[in-house]
C-alpha positions in Angstrom: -13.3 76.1 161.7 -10.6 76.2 159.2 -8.7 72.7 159.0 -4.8 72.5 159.1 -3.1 70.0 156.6 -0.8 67.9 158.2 2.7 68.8 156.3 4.7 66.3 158.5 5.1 62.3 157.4 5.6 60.3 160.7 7.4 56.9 160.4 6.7 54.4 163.4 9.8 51.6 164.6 8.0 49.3 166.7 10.8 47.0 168.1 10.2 43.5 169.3 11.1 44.0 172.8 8.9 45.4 175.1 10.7 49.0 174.9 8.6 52.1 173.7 8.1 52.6 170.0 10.5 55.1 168.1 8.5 58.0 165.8 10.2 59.8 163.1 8.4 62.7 162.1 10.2 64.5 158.6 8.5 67.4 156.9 7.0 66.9 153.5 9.6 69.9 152.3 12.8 68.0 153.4 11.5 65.0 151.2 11.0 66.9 148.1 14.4 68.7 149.1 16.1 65.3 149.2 14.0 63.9 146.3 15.4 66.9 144.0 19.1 66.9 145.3 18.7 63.2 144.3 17.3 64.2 140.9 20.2 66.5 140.3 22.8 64.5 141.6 21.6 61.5 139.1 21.4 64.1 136.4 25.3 65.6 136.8 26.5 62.0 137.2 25.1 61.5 133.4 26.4 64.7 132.4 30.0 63.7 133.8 29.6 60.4 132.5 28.7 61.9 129.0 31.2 64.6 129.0 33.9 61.7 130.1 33.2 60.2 127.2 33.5 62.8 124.9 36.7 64.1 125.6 38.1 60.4 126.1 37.1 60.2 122.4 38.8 64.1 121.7 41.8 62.5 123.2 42.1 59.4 121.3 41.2 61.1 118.1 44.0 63.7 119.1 46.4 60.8 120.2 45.7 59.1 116.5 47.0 62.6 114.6 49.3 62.9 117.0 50.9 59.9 116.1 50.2 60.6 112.5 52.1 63.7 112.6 54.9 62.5 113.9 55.2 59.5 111.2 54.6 62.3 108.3 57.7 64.5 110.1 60.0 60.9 110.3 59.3 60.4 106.9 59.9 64.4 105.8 63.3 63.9 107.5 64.3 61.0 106.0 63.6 62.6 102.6 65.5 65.9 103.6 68.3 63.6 104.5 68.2 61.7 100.8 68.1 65.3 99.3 70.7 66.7 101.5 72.8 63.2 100.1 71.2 63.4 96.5 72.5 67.2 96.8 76.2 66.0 97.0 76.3 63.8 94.9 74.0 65.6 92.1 77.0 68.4 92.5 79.4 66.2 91.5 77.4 65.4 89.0 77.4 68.9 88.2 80.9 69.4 88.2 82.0 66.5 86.2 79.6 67.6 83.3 81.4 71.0 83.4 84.8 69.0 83.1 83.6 67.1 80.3 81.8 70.4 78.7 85.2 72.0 78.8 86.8 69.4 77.2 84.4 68.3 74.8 81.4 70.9 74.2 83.6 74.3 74.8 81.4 76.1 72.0 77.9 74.4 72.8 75.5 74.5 76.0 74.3 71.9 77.7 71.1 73.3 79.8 69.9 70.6 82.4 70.6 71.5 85.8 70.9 68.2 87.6 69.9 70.1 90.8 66.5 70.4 88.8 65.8 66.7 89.6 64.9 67.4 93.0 61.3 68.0 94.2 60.6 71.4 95.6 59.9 70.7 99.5 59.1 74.3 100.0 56.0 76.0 100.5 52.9 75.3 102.6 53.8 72.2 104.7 50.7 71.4 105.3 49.9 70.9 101.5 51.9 67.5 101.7 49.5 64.8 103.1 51.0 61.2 104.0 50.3 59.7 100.6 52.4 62.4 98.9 55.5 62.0 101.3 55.6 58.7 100.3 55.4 58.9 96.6 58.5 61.8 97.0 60.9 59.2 99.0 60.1 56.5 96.6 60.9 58.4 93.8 63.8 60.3 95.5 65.2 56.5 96.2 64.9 55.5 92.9 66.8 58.3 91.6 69.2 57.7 94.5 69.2 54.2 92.8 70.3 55.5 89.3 72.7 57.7 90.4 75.8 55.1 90.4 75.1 54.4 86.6 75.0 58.5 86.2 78.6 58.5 88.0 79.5 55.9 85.7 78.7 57.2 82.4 80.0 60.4 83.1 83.1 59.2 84.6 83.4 56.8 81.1 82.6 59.7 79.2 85.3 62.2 80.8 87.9 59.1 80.7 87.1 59.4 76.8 86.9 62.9 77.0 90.0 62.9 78.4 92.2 60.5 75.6 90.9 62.6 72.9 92.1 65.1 74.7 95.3 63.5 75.5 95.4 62.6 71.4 94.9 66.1 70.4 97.5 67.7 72.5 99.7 65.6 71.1 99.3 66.5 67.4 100.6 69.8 66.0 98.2 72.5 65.5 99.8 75.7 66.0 102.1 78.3 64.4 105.6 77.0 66.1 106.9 81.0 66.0 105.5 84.5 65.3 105.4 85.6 61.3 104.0 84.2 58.0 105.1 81.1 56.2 106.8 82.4 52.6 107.9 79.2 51.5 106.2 76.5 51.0 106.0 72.6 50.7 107.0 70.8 47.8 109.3 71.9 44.8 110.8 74.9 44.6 113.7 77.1 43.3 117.0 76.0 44.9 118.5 79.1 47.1 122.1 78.5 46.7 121.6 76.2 43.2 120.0 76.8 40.0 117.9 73.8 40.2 114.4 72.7 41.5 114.4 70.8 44.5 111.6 69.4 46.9 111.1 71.3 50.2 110.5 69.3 53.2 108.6 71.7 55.4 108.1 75.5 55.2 110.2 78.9 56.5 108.6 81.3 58.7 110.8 84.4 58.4 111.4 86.8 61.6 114.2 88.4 63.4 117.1 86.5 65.2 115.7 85.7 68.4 111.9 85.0 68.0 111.0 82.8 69.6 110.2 79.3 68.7 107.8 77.4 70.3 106.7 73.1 70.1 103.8 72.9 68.1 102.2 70.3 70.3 103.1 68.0 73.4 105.8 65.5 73.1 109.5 64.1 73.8 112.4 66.5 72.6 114.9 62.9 70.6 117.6 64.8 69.2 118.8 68.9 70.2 122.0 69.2 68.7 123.0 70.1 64.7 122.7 68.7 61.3 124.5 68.9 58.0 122.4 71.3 56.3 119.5 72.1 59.1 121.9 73.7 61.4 121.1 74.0 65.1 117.6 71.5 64.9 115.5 70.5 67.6 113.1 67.1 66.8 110.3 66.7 68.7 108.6 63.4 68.6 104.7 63.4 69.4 103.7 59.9 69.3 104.7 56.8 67.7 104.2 58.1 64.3 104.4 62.0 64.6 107.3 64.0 64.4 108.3 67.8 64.2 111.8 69.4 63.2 112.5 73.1 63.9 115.6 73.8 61.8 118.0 76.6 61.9 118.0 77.7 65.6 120.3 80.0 66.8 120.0 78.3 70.0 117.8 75.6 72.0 116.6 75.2 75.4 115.6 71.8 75.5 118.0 68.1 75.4 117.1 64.9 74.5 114.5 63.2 76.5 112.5 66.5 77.8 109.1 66.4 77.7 107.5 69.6 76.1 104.4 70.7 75.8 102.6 73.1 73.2 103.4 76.3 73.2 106.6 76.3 75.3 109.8 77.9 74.3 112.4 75.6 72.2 114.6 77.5 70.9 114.8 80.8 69.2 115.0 81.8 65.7 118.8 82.0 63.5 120.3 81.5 60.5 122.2 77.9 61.2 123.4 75.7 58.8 122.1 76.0 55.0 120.6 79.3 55.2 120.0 82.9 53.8 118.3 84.7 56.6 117.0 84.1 60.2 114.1 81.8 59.4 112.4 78.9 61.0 112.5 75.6 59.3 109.6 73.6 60.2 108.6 70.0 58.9 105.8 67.8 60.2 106.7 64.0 59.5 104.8 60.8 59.5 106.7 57.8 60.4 109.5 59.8 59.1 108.0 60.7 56.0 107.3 64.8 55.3 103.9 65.9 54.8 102.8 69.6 54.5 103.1 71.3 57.5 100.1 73.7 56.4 98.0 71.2 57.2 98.5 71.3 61.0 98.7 74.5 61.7 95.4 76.2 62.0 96.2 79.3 63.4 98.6 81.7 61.6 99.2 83.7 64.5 100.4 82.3 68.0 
C-alpha cells in the first residue's frame, strides 16, 4: 500500500483554560511561498537601499558642479564686465594716441593696438577651467590698475604735444603770397639811388591784388602806413617774433586781431617806396631783421 506524505504542518494552541485546543493546519507550499516572498522582499529592500545611495551620491556630485559652474559663469561675468570697462577706456586710449600721432608722428606709424591687450574670451568655453578664469581677472585687474598712469602719460604727452604745437604755429614758415622771392636779404643796388644799401627783408613780385597771407599765428600791432613801406601790416608772433608785409594796396586786419597762418591780410600794391606791385616781407627778432629765407620752407602756398 502506497504511503501518502503528509504536505500539511499542524500547529497546536493549547490555552490554559479548560476550553478546546485551537489547530492550525498550513500547507508546506504556502510556507515556502511566504519564505520566498520574504526572501525577495529582503532582497529589493537592499536593492532600493543600494540604489538610494547611489543616486544620493549622483546628486551631490551633480550639486558640487553645479555649484561650480555657477562660480566659473560669476567670475566669466565679472571679467566680461572689466573688458567691457577696459574696452572704454583702452578706446580713449586709442584715440588720444591718434591726437598725439597727428600732432607729433604725422609721417611715422605707431603699430600697437591697445585693444590687443585684451585676452581673447572666444572660442570653446569649455576650454577655460576655474584656474584659468582666475589668472585672466587678475591680470585683466592689474592692467585695469595701470591704466590711470597710461591716461596720464598720454595726457602729459599730448599737453607737450600740444605747446610745441602751439610754439610752431606761432613761427613763420610759409610763403606770405603767391610768386618767387627776386630780391633778397642783405646789400643790394639801391632802386631809386646809385648806392648800395642793406635790404631788410625780400620782394615777392605779383600782380596788384594777390593776395597776402600771415605767415604764422599772431596779433596784428600796427595796420596803417609808413614813410617808405607804404600801406604795412606788422604782425607780432610772440614776444620776440615779428613779421612786416610792406607795400599793400590794402589790409583787412586792425590793430589787436588775432590772425592765424594762412589767412588773408592784405593784398598785394605798389605803396610807399616802390617800383612795381611787390610784397615786402621781413621776419624780425626782438626787432632786429634776419633773413626771411630762412622761415619759409615752402616756395609755393
Amino acid at each position: 500500500m502506497k504511503r501518502h506524505e503528509n504536505k500539511h504542518l499542524t500547529i497546536l494552541f493549547i490555552p490554559h483554560s479548560e476550553k478546546n485546543p485551537l489547530t492550525l493546519k498550513i500547507s508546506y507550499f504556502a510556507i515556502k511561498f511566504f519564505l520566498s516572498l520574504l526572501v525577495l522582499t529582503i532582497i529589493v529592500a537592499a536593492v532600493s537601499l543600494s540604489l538610494t545611495k547611489y543616486y544620493a551620491a549622483q546628486k551631490a556630485r551633480l550639486d558640487r558642479e553645479k555649484r561650480t559652474l555657477l562660480s566659473e559663469r560669476d567670475t566669466l561675468y565679472r571679467i566680461l564686465d572689466q573688458v567691457e570697462d577696459m574696452k572704454k577706456d583702452l578706446l580713449i586710449l586709442e584715440q588720444l594716441k591718434a591726437k598725439l600721432r597727428s600732432k607729433l608722428y604725422a609721417d611715422s606709424e605707431m603699430d600697437v593696438n591697445l585693444l590687443d591687450l585684451l585676452p581673447a574670451l572666444g572660442g570653446n568655453s569649455n576650454s577655460l577651467q576655474s584656474p584659468d578664469l582666475r589668472q585672466v581677472c587678475d591680470e585683466l585687474s592689474f592692467i585695469k590698475s595701470e591704466l590711470p598712469a597710461a591716461f596720464d602719460l598720454a595726457r602729459e604727452a599730448i599737453s607737450e604735444a600740444e605747446s610745441l604745437e602751439f610754439s610752431l604755429a606761432h613761427i613763420p614758415s610759409i610763403n606770405p603770397t603767391f610768386g618767387e622771392v627776386t630780391s633778397g636779404f642783405g646789400y643790394r643796388k639801391d632802386p631809386f639811388l646809385p648806392t648800395i644799401r642793406f635790404h631788410n627783408g625780400v620782394d615777392i613780385p605779383n600782380s596788384p591784388g594777390t593776395l597776402i597771407w600771415a605767415s604764422a599765428d599772431g596779433v596784428v600791432n600796427y595796420a596803417g602806413t609808413m614813410s617808405g613801406y607804404g600801406n604795412i601790416v606788422r604782425i607780432q608772433h610772440n614776444c620776440s617774433l615779428e613779421t612786416i608785409y610792406a607795400h599793400l594796396d590794402s589790409f583787412t586786419v586792425r590793430v589787436g586781431d588775432r590772425v592765424s597762418r594762412r589767412q588773408v591780410i592784405g593784398y598785394m600794391g605798389s605803396t610807399g617806396r616802390s617800383t612795381d606791385p611787390h610784397l615786402h616781407y621781413e621776419v624780425r627778432i626782438y626787432d632786429n631783421p634776419v633773413d626771411p629765407k630762412n622761415y619759409i620752407k615752402d616756395q609755393e602756398r
